[in-house]
C-alpha positions in Angstrom: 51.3 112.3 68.4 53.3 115.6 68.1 55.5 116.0 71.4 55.5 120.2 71.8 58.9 121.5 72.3 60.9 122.2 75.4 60.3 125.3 77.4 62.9 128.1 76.6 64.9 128.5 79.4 64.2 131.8 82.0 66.4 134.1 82.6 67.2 133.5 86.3 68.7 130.1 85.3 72.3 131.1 83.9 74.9 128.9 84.0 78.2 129.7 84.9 80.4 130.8 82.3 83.4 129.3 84.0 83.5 126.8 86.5 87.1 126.6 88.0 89.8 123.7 88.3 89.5 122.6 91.8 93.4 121.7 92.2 92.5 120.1 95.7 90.3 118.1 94.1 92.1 116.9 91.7 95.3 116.1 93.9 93.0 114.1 96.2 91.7 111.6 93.3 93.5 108.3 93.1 96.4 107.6 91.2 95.2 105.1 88.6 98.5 103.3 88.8 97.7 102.5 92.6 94.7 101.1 91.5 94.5 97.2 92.5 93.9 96.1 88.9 97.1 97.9 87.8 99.0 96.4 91.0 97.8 93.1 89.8 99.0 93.5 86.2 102.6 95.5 87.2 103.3 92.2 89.5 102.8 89.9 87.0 105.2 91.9 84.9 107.6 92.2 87.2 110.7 90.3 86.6 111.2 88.1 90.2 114.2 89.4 92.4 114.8 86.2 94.3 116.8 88.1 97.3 114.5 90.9 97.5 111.5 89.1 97.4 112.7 86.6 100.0 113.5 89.9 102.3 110.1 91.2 101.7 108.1 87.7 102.1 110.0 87.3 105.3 109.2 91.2 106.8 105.4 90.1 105.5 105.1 87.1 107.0 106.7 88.3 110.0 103.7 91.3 110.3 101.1 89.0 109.2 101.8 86.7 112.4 100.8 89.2 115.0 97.5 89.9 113.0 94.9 88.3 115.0 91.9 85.6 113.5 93.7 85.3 110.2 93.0 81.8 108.2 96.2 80.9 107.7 95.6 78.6 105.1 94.0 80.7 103.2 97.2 83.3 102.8 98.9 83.6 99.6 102.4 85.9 99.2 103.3 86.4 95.8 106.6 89.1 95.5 108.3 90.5 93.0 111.3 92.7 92.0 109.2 96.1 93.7 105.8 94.7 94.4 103.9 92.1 96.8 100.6 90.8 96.7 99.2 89.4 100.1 95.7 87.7 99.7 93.9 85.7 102.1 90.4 86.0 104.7 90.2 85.8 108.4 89.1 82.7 110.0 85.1 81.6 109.3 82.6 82.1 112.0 84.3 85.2 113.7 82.2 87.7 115.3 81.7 91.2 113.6 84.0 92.7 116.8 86.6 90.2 116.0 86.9 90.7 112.3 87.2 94.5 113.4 89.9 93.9 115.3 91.8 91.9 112.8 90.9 94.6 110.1 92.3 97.4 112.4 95.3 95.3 112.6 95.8 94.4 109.0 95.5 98.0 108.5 97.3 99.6 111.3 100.8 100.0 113.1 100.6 95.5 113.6 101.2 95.3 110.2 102.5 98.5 108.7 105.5 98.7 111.0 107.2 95.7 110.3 106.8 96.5 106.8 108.4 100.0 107.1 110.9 98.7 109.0 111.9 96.1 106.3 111.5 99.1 103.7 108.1 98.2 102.5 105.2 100.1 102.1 101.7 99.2 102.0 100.1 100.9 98.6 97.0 99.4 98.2 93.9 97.1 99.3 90.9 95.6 97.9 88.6 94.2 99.9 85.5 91.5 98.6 83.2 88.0 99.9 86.4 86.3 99.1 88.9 87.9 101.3 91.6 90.6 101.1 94.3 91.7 98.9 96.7 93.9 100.2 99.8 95.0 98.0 103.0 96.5 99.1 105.8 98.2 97.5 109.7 98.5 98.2 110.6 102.0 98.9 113.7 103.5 96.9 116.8 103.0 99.0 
């Protein structure tokens, strides 16, 4: 069976000879390295700085205590020379308003101040059925 060739396009359907660079656009995309996959792969690279590090885990742990319906035996801190990883869930069973209310304080001022006030920055978070990974990075003196 002979399949009959395409219709030639009409007239009225021109494309655009040039469709412009939307720098906004652009700018507003992701930077791959901020990805949590690279995070992952940088902190495992990283060679350990055991002063900064313990500074870091302490300004960490010290936010992550006024985050409300946290398991806390299911976190895991893991720093670096630069970088921290902070994985763990909230406690099993917890109504959807309650796990909003952690989740606004994971995100939010509860945790992000301490943080900024140890020098720390929050860069990135992945969130899945198996909890939450949030990774933060020391900010250049």
């Amino acid at each position: 069976m002979r399949v009959p060739p395409s219709p030639a396009p009409s007239s009225s359907a021109v494309a655009p000879a040039y469709i412009p660079d939307d720098a906004d656009a652009r700018d507003a995309q992701p930077d791959p390295a901020f990805a949590p996959a690279a995070l992952y792969r940088r902190l495992r690279a990283e060679p350990i700085d055991p002063v900064a590090s313990m500074h870091a885990r302490r300004a960490i742990d010290d936010g992550l205590t006024k985050v409300p319906y946290l398991d806390r035996t299911s976190l895991r801190v893991r720093c670096a020379a630069t970088l921290c990883e902070v994985h763990g869930d909230f406690m099993p069973g917890l109504s959807s308003e309650n796990i909003n209310v952690g989740m606004q304080a994971r995100q939010g001022d509860t945790l992000r101040t301490p943080l900024h006030t140890a020098g720390l920055t929050m860069v990135a978070a992945s969130f899945g059925p198996d909890g939450s990974t949030l990774y933060t990075q020391r900010r250049p003196d």
